[in-house]
C-alpha positions in Angstrom: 0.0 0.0 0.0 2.9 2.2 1.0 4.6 2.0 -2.5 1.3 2.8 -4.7 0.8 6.1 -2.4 5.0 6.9 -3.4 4.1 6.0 -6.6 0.8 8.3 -6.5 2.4 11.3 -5.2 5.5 11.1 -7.4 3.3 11.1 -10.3 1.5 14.0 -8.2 5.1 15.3 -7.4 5.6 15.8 -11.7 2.1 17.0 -12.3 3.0 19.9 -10.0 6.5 20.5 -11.7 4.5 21.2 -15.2 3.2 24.3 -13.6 6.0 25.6 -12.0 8.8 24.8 -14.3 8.5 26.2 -18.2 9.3 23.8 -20.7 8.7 20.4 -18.1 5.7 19.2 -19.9 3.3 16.2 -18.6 0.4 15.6 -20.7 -1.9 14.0 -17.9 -2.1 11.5 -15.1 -1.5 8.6 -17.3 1.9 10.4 -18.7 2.6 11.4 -15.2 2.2 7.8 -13.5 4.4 5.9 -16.5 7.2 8.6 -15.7 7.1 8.4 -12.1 7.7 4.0 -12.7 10.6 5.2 -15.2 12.2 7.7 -13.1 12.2 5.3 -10.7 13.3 2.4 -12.2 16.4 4.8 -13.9 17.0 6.0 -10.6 17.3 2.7 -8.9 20.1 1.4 -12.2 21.1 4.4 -14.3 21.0 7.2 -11.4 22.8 4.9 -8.9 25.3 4.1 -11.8 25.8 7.9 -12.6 26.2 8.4 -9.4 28.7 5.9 -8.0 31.1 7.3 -11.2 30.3 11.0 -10.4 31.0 10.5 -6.5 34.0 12.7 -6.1 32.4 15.5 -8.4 29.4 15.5 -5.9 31.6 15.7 -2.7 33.6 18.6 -4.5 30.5 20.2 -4.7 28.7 19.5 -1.6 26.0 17.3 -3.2 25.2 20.2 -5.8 25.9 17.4 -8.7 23.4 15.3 -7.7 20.8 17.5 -9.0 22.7 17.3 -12.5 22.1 13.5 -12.2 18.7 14.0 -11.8 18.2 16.1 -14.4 19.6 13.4 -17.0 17.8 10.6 -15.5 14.7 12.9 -16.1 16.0 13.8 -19.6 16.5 9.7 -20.5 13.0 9.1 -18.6 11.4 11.7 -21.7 13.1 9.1 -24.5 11.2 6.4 -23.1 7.8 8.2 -22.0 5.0 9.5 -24.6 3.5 12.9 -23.0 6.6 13.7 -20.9 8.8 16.5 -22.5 12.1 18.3 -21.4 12.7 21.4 -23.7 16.4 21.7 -22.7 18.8 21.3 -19.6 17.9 24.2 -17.7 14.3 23.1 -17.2 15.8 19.6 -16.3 18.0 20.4 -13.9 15.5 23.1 -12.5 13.0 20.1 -12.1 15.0 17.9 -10.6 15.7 20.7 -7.8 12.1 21.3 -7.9 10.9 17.9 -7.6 13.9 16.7 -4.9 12.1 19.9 -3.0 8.3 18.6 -3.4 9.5 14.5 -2.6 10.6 15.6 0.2 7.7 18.0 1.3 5.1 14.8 0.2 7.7 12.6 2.7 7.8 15.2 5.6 4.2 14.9 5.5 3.2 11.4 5.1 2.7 9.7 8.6 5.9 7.6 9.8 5.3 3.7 10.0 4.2 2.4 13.7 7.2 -0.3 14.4 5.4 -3.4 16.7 
């Protein structure tokens, strides 16, 4: 149950990006729920990839470059998804910020497991 509602609000997480962001285009829910799974899924083997290689760049910068992983794994999620645009880097890297900034909102808010 858990994952669906991350999966939900990640999908919820893009649809809010659209408006923020110019030229971060989602067409709808359906584009925005089949991105959220491919972000995810090039988060969990490209992302962790990129960022293994790109380690000492990202402690040089204090974790700044991790936001310029993000916004590649978002570019390469737009190959791969119909209704889900980048126009450019800017907008991908200002996204990524932008959606690190509402994941983590969605996360502060959502209750905290009770542990038996």
């Amino acid at each position: 149950m858990r994952m669906l509602v991350n999966w939900l609000l990640s999908a919820i997480a893009l649809l809010i990006v659209t408006y923020i962001v110019p030229g971060f285009q989602v067409s709808g829910i359906f584009s925005a729920l089949i991105a959220a799974v491919v972000i995810g899924l090039f988060n969990a083997t490209i992302g962790l990839f990129l960022k293994v290689i790109t380690f000492p760049l990202t402690v040089l910068t204090l974790g700044i470059f991790w936001f310029v992983v993000n916004a590649i794994v978002l570019k390469l999620a737009t190959i791969f998804v119909p209704g889900f645009q980048i126009n450019g880097f800017m907008p991908a890297l200002l996204g990524a910020i932008i959606l690190s900034v509402i994941n983590m909102i969605f996360r502060w808010l959502m209750p905290r497991r009770q542990e038996d």
